[in-house]
C-alpha positions in Angstrom: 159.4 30.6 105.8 155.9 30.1 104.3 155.2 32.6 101.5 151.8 33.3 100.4 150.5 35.7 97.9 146.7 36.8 97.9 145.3 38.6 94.2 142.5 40.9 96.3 142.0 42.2 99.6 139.2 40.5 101.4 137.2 40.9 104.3 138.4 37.5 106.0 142.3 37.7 105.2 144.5 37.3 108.9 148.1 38.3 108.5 150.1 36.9 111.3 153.6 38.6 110.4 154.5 40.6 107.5 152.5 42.0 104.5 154.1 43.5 101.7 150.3 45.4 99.7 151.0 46.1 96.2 149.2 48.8 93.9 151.9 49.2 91.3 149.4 51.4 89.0 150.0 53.3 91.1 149.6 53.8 94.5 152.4 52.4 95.8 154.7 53.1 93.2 153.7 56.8 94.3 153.8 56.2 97.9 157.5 55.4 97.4 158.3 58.7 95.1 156.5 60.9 97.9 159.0 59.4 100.6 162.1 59.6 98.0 161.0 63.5 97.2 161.6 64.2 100.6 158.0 64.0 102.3 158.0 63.3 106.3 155.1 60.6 106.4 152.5 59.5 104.5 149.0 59.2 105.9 146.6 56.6 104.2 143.1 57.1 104.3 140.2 54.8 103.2 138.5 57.4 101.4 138.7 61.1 99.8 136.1 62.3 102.6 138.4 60.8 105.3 141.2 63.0 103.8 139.9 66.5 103.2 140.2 67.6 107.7 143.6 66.8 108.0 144.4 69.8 104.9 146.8 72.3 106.8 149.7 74.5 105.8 152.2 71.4 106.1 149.8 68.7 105.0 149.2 68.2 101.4 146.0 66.0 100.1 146.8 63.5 97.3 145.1 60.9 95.2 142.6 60.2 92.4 139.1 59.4 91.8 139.0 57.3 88.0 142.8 58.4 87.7 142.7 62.2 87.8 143.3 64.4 90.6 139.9 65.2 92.9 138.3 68.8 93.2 140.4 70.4 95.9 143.3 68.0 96.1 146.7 69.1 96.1 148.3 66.6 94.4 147.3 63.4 92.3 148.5 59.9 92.4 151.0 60.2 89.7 155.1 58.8 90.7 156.4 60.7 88.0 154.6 63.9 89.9 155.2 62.7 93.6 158.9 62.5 92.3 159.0 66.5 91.4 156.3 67.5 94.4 157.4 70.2 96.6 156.7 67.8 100.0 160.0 68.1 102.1 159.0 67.9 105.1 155.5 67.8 104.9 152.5 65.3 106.1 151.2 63.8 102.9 148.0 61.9 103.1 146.8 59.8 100.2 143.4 57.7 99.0 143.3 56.0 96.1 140.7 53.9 94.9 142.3 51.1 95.5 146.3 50.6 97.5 145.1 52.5 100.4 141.9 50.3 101.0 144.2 47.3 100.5 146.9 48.8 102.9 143.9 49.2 105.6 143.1 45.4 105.2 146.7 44.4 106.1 147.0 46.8 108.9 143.8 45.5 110.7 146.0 42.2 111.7 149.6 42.2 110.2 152.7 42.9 112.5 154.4 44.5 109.9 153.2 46.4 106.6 155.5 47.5 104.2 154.1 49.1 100.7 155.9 47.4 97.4 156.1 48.3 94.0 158.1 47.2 91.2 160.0 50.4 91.5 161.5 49.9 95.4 161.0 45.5 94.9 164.5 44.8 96.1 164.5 46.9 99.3 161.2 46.1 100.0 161.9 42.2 100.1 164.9 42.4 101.9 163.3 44.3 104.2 160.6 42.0 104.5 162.5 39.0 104.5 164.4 40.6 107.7 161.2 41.1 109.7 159.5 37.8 108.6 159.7 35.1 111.5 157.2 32.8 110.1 155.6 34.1 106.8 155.7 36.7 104.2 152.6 37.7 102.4 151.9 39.7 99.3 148.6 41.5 99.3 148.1 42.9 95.7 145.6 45.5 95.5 143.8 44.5 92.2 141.4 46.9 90.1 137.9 47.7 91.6 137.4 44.1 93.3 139.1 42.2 90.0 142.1 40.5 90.2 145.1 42.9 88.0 147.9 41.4 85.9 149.9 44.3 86.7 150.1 43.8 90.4 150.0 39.7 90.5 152.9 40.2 88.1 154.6 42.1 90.5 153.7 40.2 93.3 155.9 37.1 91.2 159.1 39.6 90.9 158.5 40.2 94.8 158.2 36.2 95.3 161.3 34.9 93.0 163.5 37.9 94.9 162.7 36.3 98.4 163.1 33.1 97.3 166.5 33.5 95.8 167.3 35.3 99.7 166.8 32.1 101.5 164.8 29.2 101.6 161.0 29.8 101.6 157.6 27.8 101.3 155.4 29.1 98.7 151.3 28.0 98.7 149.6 28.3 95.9 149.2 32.0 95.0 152.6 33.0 95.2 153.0 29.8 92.7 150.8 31.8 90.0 152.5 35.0 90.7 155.8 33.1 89.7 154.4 31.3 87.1 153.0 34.9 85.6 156.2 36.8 86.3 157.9 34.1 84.0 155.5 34.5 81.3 157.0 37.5 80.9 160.1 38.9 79.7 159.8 42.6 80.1 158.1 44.1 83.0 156.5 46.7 81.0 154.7 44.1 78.8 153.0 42.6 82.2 151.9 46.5 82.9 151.1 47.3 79.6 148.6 44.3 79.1 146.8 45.7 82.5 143.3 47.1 83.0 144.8 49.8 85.6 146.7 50.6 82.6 144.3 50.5 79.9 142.7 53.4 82.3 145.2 55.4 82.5 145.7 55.8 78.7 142.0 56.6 78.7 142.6 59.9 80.6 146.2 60.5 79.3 148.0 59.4 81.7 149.7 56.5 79.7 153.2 57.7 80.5 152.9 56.6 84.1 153.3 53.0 82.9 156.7 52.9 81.9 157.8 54.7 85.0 155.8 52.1 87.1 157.3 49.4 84.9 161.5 50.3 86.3 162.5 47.9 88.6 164.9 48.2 92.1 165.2 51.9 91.6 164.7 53.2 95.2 165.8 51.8 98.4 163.2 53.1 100.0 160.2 50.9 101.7 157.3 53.0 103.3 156.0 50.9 106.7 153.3 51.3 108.5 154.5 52.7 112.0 150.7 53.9 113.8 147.5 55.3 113.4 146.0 58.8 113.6 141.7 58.1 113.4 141.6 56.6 110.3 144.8 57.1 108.8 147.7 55.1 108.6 151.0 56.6 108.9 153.8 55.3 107.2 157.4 56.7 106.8 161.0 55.8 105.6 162.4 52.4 106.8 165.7 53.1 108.3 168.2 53.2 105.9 170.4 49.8 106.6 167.9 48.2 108.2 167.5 45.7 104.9 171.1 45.7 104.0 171.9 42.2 103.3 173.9 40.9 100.8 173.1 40.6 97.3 172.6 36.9 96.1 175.6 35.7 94.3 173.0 34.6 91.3 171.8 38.3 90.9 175.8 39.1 90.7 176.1 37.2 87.4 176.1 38.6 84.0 172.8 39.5 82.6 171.2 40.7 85.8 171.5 44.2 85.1 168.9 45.8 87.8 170.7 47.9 89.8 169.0 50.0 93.2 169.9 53.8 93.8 171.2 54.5 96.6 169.1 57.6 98.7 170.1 60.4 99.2 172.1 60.6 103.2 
């Protein structure tokens, strides 16, 4: 299986089987907390404008404009908020500067998109892994059109996971991705050393980080499953539906991440 790994979403990128788009400051990390609090689906829109008409009693508006919340916004784009949100149930539709643009680029041609973060990795590359039939791709979302440490380093804890599920072919991004995820020992160094996170601790948001930084902590993947106008709607993967077996190197001593299980 060929595994590829692109650092920003482009105009020209064609996605012939799975995507996994990663925004781990911190649009997909959130994405993920929304769906573990409870939320029914998730719409992603390209834009704040593209988000205000679907407001409604059982639809709550979330994301951030330079990190911070936007003037009649429900919510912002924080996990450790989207973790505490009152959204059971509810419709939550979120633009971020830039995870949902990147999610939109993978949807235009991709027969599967799943959203990835450091904080669901393992569940999302099983997942992926199980859809694949010729090639997983990792789209990472990047900072304003540059390339981010903090997501190409995740993209490399994505890649070395679904390598060490099965035999795969990696080109030449996914070989940087691994070669920066090895540079590293601690995943909160990687996200520390970011730009997306040098802006966060400009508007106080630092603490963020760290929660961004914890790795297989949910089992659950948002994926892409239609369209409303411009939105894309993503919800819960079945639960099972990526249940393989651990690899017996991740059983030996040392390798200490564990996933929660969700809530039944």
């Amino acid at each position: 299986m060929r595994l590829k790994v692109d650092v920003l979403p482009t105009e020209e990128l064609v996605y012939p089987d799975v995507v996994l788009v990663v925004d781990v400051i911190r649009s997909t990390t959130t994405a993920v907390c929304f769906l573990e609090a409870g939320a029914e689906a998730l719409y992603l829109v390209p834009s704040l404008e593209a988000a205000r008409p679907f407001k409604d009693r059982d639809v709550l508006l979330a994301g951030e404009v330079g990190g911070l919340k936007p003037p009649g916004f429900d919510l912002g784009n924080s996990p450790r908020e989207a973790l505490e949100a009152p959204v059971g149930g509810k419709t939550v539709v979120m633009s971020t500067t830039n995870g949902t643009k990147a999610a939109h680029v993978a949807a235009r041609t991709a027969k599967h998109v799943l959203l990835a973060s450091l904080f669901n990795a393992h569940a999302a590359a099983r997942l992926a892994r199980e859809l694949a039939t010729e090639e997983v791709a990792i789209l990472a979302a990047g900072k304003e059109g540059r390339v981010g440490l903090d997501d190409l380093y995740t993209a490399g804890v994505l890649a070395e996971y679904l390598g060490l599920l099965g035999e795969v072919e990696p080109e030449d991004g996914a070989r940087i991705a691994l070669a920066v995820k090895r540079n590293f020992q601690d995943p909160l160094e990687a996200l520390t050393l970011s730009a997306a996170a040098s802006a966060l601790k400009g508007v106080g948001l630092e603490a963020d980080v760290p929660f961004c930084a914890q790795v297989a902590k949910s089992a659950v993947v948002p994926v892409l499953t239609g369209r409303v106008g411009e939105a894309l709607i993503f919800k819960v993967a079945p639960f099972g539906a990526a249940k393989r077996a651990v690899p017996e190197t991740l059983k030996q001593p040392g390798n200490q991440a564990q996933e929660k299980d969700h809530p039944q």
